[in-house]
C-alpha positions in Angstrom: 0.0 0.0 0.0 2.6 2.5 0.4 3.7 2.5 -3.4 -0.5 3.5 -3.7 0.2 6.8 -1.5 2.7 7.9 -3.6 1.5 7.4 -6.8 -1.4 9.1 -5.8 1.0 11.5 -4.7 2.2 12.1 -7.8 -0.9 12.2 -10.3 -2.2 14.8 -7.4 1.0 16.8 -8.0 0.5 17.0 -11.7 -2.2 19.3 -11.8 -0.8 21.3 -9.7 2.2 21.7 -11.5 0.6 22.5 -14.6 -1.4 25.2 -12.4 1.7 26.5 -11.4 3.4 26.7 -14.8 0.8 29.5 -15.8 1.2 31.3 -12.9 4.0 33.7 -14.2 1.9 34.0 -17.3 -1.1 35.2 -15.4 1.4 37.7 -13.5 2.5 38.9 -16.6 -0.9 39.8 -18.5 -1.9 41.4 -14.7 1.3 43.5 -14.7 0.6 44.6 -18.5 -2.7 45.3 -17.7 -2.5 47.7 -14.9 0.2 49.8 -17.2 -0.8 51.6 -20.1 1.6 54.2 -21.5 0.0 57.3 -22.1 -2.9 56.7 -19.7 -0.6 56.1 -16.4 -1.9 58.7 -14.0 1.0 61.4 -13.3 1.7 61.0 -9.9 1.7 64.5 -8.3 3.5 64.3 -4.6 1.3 63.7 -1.4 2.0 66.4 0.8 0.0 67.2 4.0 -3.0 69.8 3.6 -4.0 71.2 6.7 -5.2 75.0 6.3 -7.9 77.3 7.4 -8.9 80.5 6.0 -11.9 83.1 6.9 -14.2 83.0 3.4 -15.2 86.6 5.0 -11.7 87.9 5.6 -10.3 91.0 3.5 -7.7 88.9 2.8 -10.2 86.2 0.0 -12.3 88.9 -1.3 -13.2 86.9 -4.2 -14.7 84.5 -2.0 -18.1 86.5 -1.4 -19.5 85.6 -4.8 -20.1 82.3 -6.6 -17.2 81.5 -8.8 -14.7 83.3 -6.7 -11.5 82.2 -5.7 -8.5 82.6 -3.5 -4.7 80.8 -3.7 -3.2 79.3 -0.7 -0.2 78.0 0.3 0.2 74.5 0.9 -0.1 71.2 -1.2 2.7 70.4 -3.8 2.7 74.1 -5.8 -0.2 75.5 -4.1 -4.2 75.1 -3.7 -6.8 77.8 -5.6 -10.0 77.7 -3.4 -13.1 78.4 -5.5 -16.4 78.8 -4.2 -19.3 77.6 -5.6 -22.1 79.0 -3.9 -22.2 80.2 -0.1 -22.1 76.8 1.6 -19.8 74.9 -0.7 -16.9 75.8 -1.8 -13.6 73.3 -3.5 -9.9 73.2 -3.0 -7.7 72.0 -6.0 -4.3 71.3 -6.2 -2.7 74.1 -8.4 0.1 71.6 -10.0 -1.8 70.6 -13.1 -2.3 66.7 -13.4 -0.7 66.5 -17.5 3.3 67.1 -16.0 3.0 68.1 -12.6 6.7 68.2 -12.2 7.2 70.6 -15.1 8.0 74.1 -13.5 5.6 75.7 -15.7 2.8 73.5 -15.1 1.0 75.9 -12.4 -3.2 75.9 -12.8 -4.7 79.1 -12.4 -8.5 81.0 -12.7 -8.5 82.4 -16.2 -9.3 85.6 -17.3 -13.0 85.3 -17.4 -12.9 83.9 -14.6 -15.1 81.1 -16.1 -12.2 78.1 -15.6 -9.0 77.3 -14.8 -6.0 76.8 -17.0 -2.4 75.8 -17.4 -0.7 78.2 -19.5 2.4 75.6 -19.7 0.1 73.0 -21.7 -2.8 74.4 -22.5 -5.6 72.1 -20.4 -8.1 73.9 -19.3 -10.7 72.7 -16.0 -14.1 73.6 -14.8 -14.7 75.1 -12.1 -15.4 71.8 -10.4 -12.0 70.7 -11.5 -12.8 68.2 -14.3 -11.2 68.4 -17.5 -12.6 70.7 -20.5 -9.8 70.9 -22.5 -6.2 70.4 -23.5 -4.0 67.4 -23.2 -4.9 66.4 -19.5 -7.2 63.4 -19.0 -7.4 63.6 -15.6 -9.1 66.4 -13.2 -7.4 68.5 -10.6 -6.7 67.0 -7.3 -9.0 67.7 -4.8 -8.7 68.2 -1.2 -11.1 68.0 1.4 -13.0 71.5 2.6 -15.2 72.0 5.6 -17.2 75.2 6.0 -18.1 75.8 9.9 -19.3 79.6 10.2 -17.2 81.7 8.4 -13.9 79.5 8.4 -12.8 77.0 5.6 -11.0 74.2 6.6 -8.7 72.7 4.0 -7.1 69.0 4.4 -6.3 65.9 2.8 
């Protein structure tokens, strides 16, 4: 009976073998998968956000009407606040997502002060930071805002 265990042994093993010569197939084609060239998200820096600013102050003027904004230090190159109406209002990383590591690449409110735009490539964003135009394909990077009173807490 022992030479039964181990050929059972053996014609159990088989399968398993086979299962484990596709295995560095099947972490290939998942590896290729996940990366696709042009598409690959630019990675812009985490940096801690942690800022409050008084939507009322002299300082954010801009802030008392819809579609206002303000800059701010902090994040990677910066943060534009833009309000959208008096209880909501979004903060954005300024460094634009197409090359955030070029030193140009520095999103700002346009103008008209109807979007924001990179000079350095051209893409241009809503006001809720989603792509319009331009090469980006990916929206501004967002960080969190609170509203309690009159002061605008701004984190990540």
């Amino acid at each position: 009976m022992p030479g039964t265990t181990a050929a059972s042994r053996a014609k159990a093993f088989i399968p398993m073998r086979r299962l484990l010569a596709f295995f560095p197939l099947l972490l290939l084609l998942l590896a290729s998968a996940c990366q696709n060239g042009n598409n690959a998200s630019p990675h812009i820096p985490d940096v801690v956000v942690s800022a409050q600013l008084n939507v009322n102050s002299q300082l954010y003027p801009n802030l008392r009407q819809d579609g206002g904004y303000a800059y701010i230090s902090g994040g990677y190159k910066g943060i534009v606040v833009v309000r959208q109406n008096a209880g909501q209002y979004y903060a954005f990383e300024r460094a634009c997502p197409y090359d955030p590591t070029a030193p140009c690449a520095l999103v700002q409110m346009d103008s008209s002060n109807l979007f924001l735009v990179d000079d350095c490539c051209g893409s241009q964003f809503n006001l809720q930071g989603q792509v319009t135009g331009g090469p980006a394909i990916y929206g501004l990077k967002q960080y969190q805002t609170t509203l309690s009173g009159s002061v605008l807490s701004v984190s990540n």
